[in-house]
C-alpha positions in Angstrom: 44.8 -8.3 -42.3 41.3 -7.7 -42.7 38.9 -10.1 -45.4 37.8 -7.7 -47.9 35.3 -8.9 -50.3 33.8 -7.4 -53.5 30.4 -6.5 -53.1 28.1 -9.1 -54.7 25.3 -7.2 -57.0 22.0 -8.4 -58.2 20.6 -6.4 -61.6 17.0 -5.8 -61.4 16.0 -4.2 -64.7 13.3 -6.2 -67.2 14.2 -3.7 -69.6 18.3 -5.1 -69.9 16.8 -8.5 -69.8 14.4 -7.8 -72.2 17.0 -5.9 -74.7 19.4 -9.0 -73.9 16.8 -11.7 -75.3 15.9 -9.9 -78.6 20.0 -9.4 -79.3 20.1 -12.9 -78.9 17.1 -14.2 -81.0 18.4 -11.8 -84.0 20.6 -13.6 -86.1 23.9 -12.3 -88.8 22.2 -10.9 -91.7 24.5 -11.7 -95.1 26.9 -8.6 -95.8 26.2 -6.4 -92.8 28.7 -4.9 -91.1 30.3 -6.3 -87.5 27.5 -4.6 -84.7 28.8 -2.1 -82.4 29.2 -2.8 -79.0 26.9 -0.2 -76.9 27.0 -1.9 -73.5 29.2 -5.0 -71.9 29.1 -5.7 -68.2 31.0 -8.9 -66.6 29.0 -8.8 -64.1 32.4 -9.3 -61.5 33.2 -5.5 -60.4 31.1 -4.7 -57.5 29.1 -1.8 -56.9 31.7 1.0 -57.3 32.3 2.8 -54.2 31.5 0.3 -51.4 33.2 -2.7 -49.8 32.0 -5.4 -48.1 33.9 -6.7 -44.8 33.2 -9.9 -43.1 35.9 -9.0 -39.9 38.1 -11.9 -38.9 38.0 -14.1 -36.2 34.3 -14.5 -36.3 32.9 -17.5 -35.8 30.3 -17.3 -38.3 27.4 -19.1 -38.9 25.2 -19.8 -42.2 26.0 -17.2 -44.7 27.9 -17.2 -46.9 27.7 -13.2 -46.6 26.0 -11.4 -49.9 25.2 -8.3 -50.0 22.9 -7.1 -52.8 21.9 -3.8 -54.5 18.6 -3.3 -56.6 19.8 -0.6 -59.3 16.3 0.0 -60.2 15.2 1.2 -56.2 18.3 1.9 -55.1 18.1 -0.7 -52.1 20.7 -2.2 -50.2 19.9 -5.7 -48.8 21.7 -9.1 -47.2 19.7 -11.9 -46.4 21.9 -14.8 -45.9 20.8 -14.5 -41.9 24.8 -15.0 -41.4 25.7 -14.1 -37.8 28.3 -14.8 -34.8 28.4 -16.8 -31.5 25.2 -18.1 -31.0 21.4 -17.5 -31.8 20.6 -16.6 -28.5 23.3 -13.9 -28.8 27.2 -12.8 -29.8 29.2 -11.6 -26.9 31.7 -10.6 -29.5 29.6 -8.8 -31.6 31.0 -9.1 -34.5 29.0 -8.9 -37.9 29.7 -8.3 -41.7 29.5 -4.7 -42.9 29.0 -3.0 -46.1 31.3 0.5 -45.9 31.5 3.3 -48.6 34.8 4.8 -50.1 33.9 8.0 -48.9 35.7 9.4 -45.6 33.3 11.6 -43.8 34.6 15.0 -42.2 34.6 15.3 -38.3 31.3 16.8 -38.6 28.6 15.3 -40.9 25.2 14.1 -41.6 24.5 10.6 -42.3 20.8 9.7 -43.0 18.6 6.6 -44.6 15.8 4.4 -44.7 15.4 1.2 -43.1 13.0 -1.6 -43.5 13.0 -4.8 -41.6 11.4 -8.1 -42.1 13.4 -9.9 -39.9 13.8 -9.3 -36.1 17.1 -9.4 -35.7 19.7 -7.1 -35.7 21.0 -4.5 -38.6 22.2 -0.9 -38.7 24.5 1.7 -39.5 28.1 2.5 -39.1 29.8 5.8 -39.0 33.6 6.6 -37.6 34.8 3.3 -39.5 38.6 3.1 -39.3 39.3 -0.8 -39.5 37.3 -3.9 -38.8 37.8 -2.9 -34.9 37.0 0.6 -35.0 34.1 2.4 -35.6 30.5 3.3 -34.3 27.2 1.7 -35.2 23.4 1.9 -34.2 21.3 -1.2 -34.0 17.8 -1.8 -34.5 16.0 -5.3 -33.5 12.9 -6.5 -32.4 13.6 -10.1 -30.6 13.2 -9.9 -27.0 17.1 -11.2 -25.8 18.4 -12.1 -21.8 19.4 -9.4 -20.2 22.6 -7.9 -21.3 22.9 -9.8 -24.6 23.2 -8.6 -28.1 21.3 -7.7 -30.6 19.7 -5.5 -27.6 15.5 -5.1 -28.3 15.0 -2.1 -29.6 18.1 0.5 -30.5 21.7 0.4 -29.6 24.7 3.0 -30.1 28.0 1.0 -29.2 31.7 1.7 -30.4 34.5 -1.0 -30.9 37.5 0.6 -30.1 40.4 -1.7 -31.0 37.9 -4.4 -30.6 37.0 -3.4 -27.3 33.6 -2.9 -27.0 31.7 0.5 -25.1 28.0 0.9 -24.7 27.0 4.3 -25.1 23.5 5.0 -25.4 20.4 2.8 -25.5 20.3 -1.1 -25.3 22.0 -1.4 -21.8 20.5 -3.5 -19.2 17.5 -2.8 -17.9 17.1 -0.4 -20.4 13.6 0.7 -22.0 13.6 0.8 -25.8 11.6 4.0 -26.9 11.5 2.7 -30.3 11.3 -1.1 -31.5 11.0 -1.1 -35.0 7.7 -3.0 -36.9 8.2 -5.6 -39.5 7.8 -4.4 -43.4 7.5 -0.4 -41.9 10.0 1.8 -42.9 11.6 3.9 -40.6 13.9 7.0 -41.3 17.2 7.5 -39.6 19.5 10.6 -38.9 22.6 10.8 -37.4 24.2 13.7 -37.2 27.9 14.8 -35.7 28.8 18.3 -34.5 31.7 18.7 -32.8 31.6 14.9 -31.1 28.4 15.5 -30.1 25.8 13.1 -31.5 22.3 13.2 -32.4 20.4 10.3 -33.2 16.9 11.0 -34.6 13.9 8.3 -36.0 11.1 9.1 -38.0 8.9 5.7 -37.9 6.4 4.8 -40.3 7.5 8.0 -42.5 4.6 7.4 -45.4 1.9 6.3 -43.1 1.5 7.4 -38.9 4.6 9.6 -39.0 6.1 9.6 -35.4 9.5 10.9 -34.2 11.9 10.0 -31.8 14.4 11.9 -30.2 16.7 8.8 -29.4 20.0 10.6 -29.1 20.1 14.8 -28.2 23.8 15.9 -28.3 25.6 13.3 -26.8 29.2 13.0 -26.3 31.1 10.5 -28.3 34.3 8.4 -27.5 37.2 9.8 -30.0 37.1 11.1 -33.2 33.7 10.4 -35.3 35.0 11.1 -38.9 35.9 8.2 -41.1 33.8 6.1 -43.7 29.6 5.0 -42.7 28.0 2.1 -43.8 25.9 -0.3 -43.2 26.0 -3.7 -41.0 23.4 -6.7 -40.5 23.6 -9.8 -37.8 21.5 -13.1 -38.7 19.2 -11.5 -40.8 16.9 -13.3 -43.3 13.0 -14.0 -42.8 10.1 -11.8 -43.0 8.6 -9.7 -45.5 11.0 -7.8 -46.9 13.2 -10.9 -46.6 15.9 -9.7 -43.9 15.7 -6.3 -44.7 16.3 -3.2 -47.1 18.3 0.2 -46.9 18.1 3.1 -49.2 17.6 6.8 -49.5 21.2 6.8 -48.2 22.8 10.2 -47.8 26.0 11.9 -46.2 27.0 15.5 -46.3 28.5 17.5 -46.0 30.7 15.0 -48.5 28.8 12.6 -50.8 28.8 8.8 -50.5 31.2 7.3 -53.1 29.7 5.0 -56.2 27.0 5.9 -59.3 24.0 4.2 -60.2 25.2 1.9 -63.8 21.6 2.9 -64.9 21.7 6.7 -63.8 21.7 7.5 -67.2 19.1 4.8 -68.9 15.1 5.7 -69.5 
């Protein structure tokens, strides 16, 4: 049975902190009436709508795995730099993951924007079934031995029952195109049509916008539908520590979970 954890969340807003202190400084006036209660949170559920894995029979090190959302920006991050194997590189390949509730149709688009600080490896997943079954895409920058994960640059594998099939970039003596840059953003877009992938990147979106046509309708290795999400593999330094995710987005069905602020000025 797979270990399932609740998503751990961090609550950036001054404003809640801010209302929080004043509530507390106020003290029972004589006679008034009991105060109504406009907003509890325990702080214990998660973000709604996604579900962190750590797979088993990893061996991990450091960690422990914490995946974090910023309600205010919208940005995912995990920056406990836990990974598998070795340092030098995990001939297993396993990492933790961060999935959403939503199952995506056979034919979808998945997009989002990534930011690293660290150089090693993080990424998407799409066609998740089970801890040993799905797709994923990896960006990292640290230069590895031949034919050891993280590949530099960009990666397309799928795990299969745990068995492991490179499919498109990252394979030895293989050229990455694109190598992402520290603490630049880069937009990605996968998109599915029937089992055909493409894999786009827009680097440096808000600066030198430059594309790259990593992936151009591509075949894929059994079905593609099933939930996305996002993985990371010794991640921690750099500016933005490890690294960020956000403008997330799947059609043609939505990704699962609400923003607890959505509603708040």
């Amino acid at each position: 049975m797979k270990k399932q954890t609740l998503l751990g969340v961090l609550w950036f807003h001054p404003l809640g902190f801010a209302l929080l202190f004043l509530l507390s400084m106020r003290g029972p006036s004589a006679g008034a009436a009991p105060a109504r209660l406009l907003l509890e949170d325990q702080f214990n559920s998660g973000r709604p709508g996604w579900r962190a894995v750590q797979p088993t029979g990893g061996n991990y090190l450091a960690g422990p795995m914490l995946w974090q959302y910023d309600v205010v920006t919208g940005l995912f991050a995990e920056q406990s730099n836990i990974y598998t194997d070795a340092a030098a590189a995990s001939p297993t390949r396993i990492a933790v993951m961060l999935i959403n509730d939503t199952v995506a149709p056979s034919n979808f688009t998945y997009t989002a924007r990534l930011t690293a600080g660290d150089d090693d490896a993080f990424g998407l997943i799409w066609g998740y079934q089970n801890q040993n079954t799905f797709y994923r895409v990896a960006f990292a920058r640290q230069t590895r031995a031949a034919g050891a994960w993280p590949f530099q640059g960009w990666a397309v594998d799928r795990l299969n029952n745990g068995q492991i099939t490179d499919l498109y970039g990252g394979i030895s003596n293989f050229v990455a195109s694109f190598v992402n840059s520290a603490n630049i953003p880069f937009d990605v877009a996968i998109v599915v049509t029937n089992n055909l992938l493409t894999l786009t990147v827009l680097d440096d979106p808000e600066g030198a916008p430059t594309t790259y046509n990593l992936v151009s309708g591509e075949p894929l290795q059994g079905s593609s539908g099933g939930r996305v999400g996002l993985f990371t593999w010794g991640m921690s330094g750099g500016t933005p520590t490890g690294f960020r995710v956000g403008n997330l987005a799947l059609s043609p069905t939505p990704l699962s979970g609400t923003n607890p602020l959505a509603n708040w000025n």
